[in-house]
C-alpha positions in Angstrom: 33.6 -2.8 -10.8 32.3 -1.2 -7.4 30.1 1.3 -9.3 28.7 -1.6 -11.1 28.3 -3.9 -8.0 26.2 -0.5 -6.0 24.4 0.0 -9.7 22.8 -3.2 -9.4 22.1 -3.2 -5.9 19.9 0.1 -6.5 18.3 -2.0 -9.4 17.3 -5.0 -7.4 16.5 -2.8 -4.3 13.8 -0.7 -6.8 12.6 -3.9 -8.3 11.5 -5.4 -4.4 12.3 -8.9 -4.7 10.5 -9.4 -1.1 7.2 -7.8 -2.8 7.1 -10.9 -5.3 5.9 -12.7 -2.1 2.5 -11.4 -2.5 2.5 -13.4 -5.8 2.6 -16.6 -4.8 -1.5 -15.8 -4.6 -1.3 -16.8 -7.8 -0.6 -20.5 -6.9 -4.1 -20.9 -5.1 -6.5 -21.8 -7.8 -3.5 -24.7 -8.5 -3.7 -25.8 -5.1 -7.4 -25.5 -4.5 -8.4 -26.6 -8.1 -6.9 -29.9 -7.1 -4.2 -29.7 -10.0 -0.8 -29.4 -7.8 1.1 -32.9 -9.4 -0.2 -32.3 -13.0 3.3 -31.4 -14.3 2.2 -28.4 -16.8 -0.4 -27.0 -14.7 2.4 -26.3 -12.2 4.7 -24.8 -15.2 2.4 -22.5 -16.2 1.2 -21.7 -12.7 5.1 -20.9 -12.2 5.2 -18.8 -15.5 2.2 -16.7 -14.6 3.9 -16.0 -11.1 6.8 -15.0 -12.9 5.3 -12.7 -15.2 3.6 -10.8 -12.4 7.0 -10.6 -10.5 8.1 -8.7 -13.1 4.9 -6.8 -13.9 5.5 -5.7 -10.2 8.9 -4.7 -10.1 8.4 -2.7 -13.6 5.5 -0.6 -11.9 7.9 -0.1 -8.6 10.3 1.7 -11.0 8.0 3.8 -12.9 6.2 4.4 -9.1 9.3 5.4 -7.7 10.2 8.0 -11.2 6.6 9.2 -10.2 6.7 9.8 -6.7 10.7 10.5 -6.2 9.7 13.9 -5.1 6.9 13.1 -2.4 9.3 10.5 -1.3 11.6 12.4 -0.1 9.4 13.4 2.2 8.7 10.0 3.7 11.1 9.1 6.7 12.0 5.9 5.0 11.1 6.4 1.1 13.6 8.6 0.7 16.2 6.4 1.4 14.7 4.5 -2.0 17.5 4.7 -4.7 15.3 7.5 -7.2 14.3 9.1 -4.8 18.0 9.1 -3.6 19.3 10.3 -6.8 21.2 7.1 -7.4 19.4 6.1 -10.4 18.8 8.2 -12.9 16.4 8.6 -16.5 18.3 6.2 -18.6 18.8 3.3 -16.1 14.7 3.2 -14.6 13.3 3.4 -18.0 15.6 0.7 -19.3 14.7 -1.5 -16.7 11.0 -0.7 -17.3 11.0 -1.8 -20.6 13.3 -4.9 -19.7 10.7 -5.9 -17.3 7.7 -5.5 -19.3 9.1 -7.2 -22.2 9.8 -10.6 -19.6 6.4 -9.6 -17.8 4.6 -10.0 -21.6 6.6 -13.5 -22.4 6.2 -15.3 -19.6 2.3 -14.4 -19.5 2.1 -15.6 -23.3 4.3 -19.3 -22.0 1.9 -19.5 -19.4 -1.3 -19.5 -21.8 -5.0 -19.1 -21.5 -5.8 -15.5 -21.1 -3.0 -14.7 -18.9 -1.1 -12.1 -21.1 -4.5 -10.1 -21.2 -5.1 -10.6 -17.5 -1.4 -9.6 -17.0 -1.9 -6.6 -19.1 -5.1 -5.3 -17.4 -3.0 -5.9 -14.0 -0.1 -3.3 -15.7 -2.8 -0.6 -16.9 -4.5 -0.6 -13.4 -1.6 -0.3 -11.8 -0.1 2.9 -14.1 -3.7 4.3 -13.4 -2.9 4.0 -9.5 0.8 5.7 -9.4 -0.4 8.3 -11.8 -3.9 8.7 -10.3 -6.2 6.3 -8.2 -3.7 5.9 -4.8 -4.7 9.7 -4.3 -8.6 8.8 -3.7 -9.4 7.9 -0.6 -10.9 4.5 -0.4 -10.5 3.9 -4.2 -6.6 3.5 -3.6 -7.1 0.5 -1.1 -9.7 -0.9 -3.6 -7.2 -0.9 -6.2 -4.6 -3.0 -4.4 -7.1 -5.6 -3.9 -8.3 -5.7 -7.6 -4.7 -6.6 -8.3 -4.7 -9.9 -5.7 -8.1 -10.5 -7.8 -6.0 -10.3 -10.6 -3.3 -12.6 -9.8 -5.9 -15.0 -8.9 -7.6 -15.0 -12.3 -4.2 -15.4 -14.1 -3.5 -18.2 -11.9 -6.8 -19.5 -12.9 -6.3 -18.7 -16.2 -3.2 -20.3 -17.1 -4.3 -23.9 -15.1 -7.3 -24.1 -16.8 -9.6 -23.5 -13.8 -12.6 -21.3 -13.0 -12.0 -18.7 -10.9 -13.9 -19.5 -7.6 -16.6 -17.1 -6.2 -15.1 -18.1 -2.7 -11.4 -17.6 -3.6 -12.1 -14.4 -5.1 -14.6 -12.8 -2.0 -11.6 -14.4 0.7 -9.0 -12.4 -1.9 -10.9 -9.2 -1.6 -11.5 -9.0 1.8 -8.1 -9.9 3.0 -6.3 -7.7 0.6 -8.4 -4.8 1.6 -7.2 -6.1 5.6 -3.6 -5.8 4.3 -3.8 -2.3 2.7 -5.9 -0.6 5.6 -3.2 -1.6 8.0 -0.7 -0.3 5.8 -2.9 2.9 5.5 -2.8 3.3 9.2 1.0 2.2 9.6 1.6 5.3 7.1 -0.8 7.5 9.1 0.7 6.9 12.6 3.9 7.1 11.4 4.4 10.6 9.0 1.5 12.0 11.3 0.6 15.8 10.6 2.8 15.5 7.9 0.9 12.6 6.1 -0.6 15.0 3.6 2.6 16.1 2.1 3.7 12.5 1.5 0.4 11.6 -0.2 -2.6 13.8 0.0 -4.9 10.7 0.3 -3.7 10.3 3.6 -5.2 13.2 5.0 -8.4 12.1 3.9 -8.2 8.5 6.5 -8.3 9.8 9.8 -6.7 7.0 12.1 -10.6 5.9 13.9 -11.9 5.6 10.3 -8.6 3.2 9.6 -8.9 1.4 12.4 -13.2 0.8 12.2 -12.3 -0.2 8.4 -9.6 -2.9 10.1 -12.2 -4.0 12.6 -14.6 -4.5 9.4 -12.2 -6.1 7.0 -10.7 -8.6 9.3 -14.4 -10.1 10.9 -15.0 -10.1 7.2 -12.3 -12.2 6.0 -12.6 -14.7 8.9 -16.2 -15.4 8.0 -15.8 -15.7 4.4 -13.1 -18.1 4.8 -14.8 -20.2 7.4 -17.9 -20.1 5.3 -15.6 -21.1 2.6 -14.9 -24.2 4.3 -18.2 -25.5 4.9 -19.8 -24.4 1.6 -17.4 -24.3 -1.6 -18.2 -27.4 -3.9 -14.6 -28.4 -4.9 -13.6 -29.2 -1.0 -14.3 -32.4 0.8 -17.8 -33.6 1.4 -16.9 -34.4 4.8 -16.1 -30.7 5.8 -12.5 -31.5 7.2 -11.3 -28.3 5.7 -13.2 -26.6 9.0 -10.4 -27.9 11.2 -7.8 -25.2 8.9 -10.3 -22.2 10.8 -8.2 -21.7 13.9 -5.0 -21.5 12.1 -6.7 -18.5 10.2 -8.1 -17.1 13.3 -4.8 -17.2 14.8 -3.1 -15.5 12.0 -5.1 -12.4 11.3 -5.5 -12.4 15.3 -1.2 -12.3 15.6 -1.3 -9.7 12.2 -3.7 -7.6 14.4 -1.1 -8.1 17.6 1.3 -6.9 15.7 -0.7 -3.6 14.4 -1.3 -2.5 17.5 1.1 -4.1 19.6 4.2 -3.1 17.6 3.5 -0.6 15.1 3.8 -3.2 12.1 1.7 -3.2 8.7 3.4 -0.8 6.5 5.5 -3.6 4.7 3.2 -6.8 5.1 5.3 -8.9 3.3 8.1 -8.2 6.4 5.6 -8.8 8.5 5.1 -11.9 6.9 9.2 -12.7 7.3 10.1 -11.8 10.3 7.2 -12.5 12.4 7.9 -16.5 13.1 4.9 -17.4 14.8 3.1 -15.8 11.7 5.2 -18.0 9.5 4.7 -20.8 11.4 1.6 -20.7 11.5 1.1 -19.7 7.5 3.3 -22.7 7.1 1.2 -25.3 9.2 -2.0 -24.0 7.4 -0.5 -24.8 4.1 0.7 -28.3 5.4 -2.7 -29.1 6.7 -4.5 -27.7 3.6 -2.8 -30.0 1.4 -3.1 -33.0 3.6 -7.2 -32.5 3.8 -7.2 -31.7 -0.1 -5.5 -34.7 -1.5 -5.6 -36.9 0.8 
């Protein structure tokens, strides 16, 4: 019973429950299409978020077979259950093909062209463990083609276009995201980056920290040119008075970059860090007040 108990531990540690966070992108072109209380827009919103949850976890397994070696290198990868030697063939490639297989039916429940939006998410990501995450510059491109992609299946399954704004704001603040991580990864394996991931060695920290710089003034002016100019907000502008609490958010992310030598796990960042939280919260509050009100 106790092997079976620390068995599925490993499993739901591998599968990173706390990563699903990042799907809740999926949500927005619900919220911001204006179809949150239409009853089966939110069920198939909820069935495409599902479907990427376990897209996601399926591509951590088949990441972590990948890269068990090179993690166990990493201070803190190694610790991961493959990389561990807790898990072995049988188990990871069972739970691949469990996921996938719920990842597929949930993306067909949820309708539209979600199961093909789904599936290009599951082929870019294979091409990133196998290939693209060791190409500097490509890699961080990669992880924010699949936030694009969780916003088109969110799209997708409502029945919604897929704004120009949501998908610029998308870009630019996933590509915020994965250079902090880059340079949380940098700092902390140091001279031994390279050995780790050899696209490290190709991002020295100055170049990660300019491309932070960029990325984040980036993302604040697309969103607060978001809010004056998108056709689907109110008339009145109100949604200008959400600004600061973006401002304030990417400004505390930033804090806690430099300040405390955070990034590398963003969705922890996003947990633990209550003002963060709050203030993601009281954004969300306000943004559904303004938008149907």
């Amino acid at each position: 019973m106790l092997a079976l108990a620390l068995r599925a531990r490993d499993l739901l540690a591998t599968a990173r429950p706390r990563q699903w966070l990042k799907n809740a992108v999926v949500f927005a072109p619900l919220v911001f299409g204006r179809k949150l209380f239409e009853g089966q827009a939110v069920v198939d919103a909820a069935l495409a978020f599902l479907a990427f949850c376990a897209a996601g976890s399926a591509i951590y397994f088949f990441n972590d077979w990948c890269d068990a070696a090179a993690d166990r290198e990493h201070p803190l990868k190694r610790l991961r259950p493959i990389a561990a030697g807790r898990l072995g063939r049988g188990s990871v490639w069972a739970a691949i093909v469990a996921l996938l297989c719920a990842a597929l039916l949930f993306a067909a429940l949820a309708g539209g062209g979600t199961l093909f939006v789904v599936l290009g998410y599951g082929v870019l990501m294979i091409a990133y463990t196998l290939r693209l995450k060791h190409m500097a510059l490509l890699d961080i491109f990669t992880i924010a083609g699949g936030f694009v992609l969780r916003v088109w299946a969110g799209a997708t399954a409502v029945g919604v276009p897929l704004s120009p704004w949501l998908y610029v704001c998308t870009v630019l603040l996933a590509l915020f995201l994965a250079v902090a991580k880059r340079r949380h990864e940098a700092l902390l394996l140091e001279g031994l980056a390279g050995n780790h991931r050899p696209a490290l060695d190709e991002y020295p920290v100055p170049l990660l920290e300019a491309l932070l710089h960029v990325t984040a003034t980036a993302s604040i002016m697309a969103y607060a040119l978001y809010t004056f100019f998108a056709p689907s907000l109110p008339e009145d502008h109100s949604m200008m008075f959400t600004i600061p609490f973006v401002l304030y958010g990417i400004f505390r992310y930033l804090y806690l970059v430099y300040r405390r030598d955070l990034g590398g796990v963003p969705e922890q960042v996003l947990l633990d860090d209550r003002p963060l939280l709050v203030t993601i919260v009281a954004w969300g509050i306000l943004v559904l007040a303004l938008l149907y009100r």
